[in-house]
N, C-alpha and C positions, 0 to 999 in steps of 0.2 A: 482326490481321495486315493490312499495309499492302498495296497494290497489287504494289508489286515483291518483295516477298515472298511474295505468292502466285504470282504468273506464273514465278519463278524456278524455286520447288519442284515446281509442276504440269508445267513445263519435264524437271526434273530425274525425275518418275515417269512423262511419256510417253518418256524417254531409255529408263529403266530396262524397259519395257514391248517397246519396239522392240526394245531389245538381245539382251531374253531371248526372244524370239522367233525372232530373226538368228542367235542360237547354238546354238540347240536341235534346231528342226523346218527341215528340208529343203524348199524349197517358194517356191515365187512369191508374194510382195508383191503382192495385188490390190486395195485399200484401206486407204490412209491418210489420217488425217484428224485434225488438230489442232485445237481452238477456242479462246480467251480471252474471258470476258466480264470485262475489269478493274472495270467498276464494280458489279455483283451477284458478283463474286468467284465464278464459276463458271466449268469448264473441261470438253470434251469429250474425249474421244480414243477413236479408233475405228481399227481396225487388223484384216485379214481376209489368212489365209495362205491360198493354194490347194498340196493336199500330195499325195505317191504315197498308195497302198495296197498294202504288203507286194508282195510279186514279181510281179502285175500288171500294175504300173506305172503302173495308173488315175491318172487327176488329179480323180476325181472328188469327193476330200474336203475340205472348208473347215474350218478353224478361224477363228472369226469374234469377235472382241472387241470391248467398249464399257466406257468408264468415265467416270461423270459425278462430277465432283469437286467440292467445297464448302469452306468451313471447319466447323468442330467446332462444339460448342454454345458455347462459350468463345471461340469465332472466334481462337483462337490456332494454332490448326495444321489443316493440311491432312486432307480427311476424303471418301471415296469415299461420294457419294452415292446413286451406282448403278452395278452393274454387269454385264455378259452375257457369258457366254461361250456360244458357239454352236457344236455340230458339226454340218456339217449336210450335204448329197450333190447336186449339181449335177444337174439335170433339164433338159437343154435348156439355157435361156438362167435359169433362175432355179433357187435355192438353197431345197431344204427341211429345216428342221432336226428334226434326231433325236431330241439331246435339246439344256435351253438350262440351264446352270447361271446362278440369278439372284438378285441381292441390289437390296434396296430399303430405306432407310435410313428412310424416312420410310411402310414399308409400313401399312394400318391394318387390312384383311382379306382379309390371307393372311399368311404366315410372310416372316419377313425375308429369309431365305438361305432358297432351295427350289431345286428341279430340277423342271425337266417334260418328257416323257418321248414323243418323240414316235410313238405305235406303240400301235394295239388290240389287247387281251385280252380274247379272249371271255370266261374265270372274270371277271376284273375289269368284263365291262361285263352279267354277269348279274348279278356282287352289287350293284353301282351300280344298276341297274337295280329290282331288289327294296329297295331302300333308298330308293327314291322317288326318286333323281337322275338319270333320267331325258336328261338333258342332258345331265350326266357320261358318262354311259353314250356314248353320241354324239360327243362330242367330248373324249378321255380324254387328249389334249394339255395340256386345261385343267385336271385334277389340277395342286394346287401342290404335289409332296415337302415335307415338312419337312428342310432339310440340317444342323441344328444350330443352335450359337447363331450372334449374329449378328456376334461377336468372332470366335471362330476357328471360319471358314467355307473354302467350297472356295475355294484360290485360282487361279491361270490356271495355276500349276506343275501343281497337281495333276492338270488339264485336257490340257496338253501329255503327262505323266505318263500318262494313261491313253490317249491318242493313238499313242506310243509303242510300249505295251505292247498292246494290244488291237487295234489297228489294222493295229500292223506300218508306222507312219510311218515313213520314212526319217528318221535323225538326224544331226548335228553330233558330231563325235567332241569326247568329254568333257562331254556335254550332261547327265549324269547327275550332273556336280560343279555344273555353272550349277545346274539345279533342285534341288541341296540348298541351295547356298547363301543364292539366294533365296526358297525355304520359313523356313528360318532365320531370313531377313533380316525376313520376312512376320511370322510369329511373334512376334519381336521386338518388332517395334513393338505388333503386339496387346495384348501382357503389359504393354507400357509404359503402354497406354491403361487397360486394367484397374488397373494398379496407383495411376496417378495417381487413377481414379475411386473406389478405396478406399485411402484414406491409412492407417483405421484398422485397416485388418485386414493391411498392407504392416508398421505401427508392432506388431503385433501378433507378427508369426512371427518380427520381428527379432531380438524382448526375448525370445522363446524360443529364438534361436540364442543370447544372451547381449550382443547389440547392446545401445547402451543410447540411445535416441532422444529428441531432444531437440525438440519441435516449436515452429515459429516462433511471433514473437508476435501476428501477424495469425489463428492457430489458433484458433477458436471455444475461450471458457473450459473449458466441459461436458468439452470433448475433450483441451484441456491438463491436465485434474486426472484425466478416466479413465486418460489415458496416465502420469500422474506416480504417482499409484497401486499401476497395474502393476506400473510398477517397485519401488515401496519393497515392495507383500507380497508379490508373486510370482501375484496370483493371476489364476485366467482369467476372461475376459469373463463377467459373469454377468446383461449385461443391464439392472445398477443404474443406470450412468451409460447414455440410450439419447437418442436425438433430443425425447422429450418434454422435455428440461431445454436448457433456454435461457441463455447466459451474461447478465448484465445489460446 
């Protein structure tokens, strides 16, 4: 991916970002922030709503986003490196958050997609406690949840979504078509990324809808004859053709 091909698309998902925000959640724009780094191919975007609370009227709730963007391992397409979403409650002059939904692409120990949760439990800081964590126990913000994988994780709809719903945010009329659309849209590209990282198992469900797939000829050999195989006996993966076999 060349230079203006990344600032375009990163362009076009901080658009996407702002929009579904503008349509959604009710609320004052208190940070926005765009970055480009063209020559490391890296991009910032950072965006924070200040929102009612149900009949109230409070402004005392934030929704606060970040997303640090890269290319892919393949550097051909755009790929979220990190990212926060933050609900958090306004104290004076400073913001503490509740909970942070968080994805880290390149995490090494802790879970990629987690939540942290910001609120003590005394059962949760005796059993912490008796389990030797001690610290945990203490500071129980720093549990990471596991949220799932790290494909199809929480995304900012579902954040706005429980905002919403559990808050009593005020909304945008029709705000419940934007957040399907975009879950959709989110989706989408996930399954696209899974599917491109398994061609064989993509080649695999098609031959048993009755497709009949013809793979290109830059195709590792191994993979051109388990897939030509298939086709002629009908039969399922068993594992014979597997990555130990090497084309010449």
């Amino acid at each position: 991916m060349d230079r203006a091909t990344f600032e375009e698309q990163a362009t076009e998902f901080a658009q996407e970002i702002a929009t579904l925000l503008d349509v959604t959640l009710v609320g004052e724009i208190t940070a926005n922030a765009f970055e480009i780094n063209e020559e490391k191919l890296r991009a910032v975007i950072k965006r924070s709503k200040q929102l009612e609370i149900g009949r109230s009227n409070s402004k005392k709730l934030q929704l606060a986003c970040e997303f640090r963007l890269c290319t892919n391992s393949t550097k051909k397409h755009l790929a979220i490196e990190s990212s926060t979403f933050k609900v958090q409650y306004q104290s004076g002059q400073k913001y503490r958050p509740v909970v942070r939904f968080e994805y880290d692409r390149n995490s090494r120990n802790k879970p990629a997609s987690h939540f942290q949760f910001h609120s003590d439990s005394v059962p949760l800081g005796l059993l912490l406690a008796r389990a030797g964590r001690y610290d945990a126990a203490a500071q129980q913000q720093d549990i990471h949840y596991p949220m799932g994988d790290e494909r199809f994780r929480v995304c900012l709809e579902d954040v706005i979504e429980l905002l919403a719903n559990e808050f009593n945010a005020p909304t945008h009329d029709g705000w419940q078509q934007h957040i399907a659309r975009g879950r959709n849209r989110y989706l989408s590209k996930q399954a696209e990324t899974v599917i491109r990282k398994n061609p064989d198992l993509a080649i695999k469900l098609l031959e048993q809808q009755g497709y009949k797939v013809k793979p290109p000829a830059r195709y590792p050999l191994w993979k051109r004859l388990k897939s030509r195989m298939s086709q002629i006996f009908h039969f399922r993966d068993s594992g014979r053709f597997d990555g130990s076999v090497k084309s010449p």
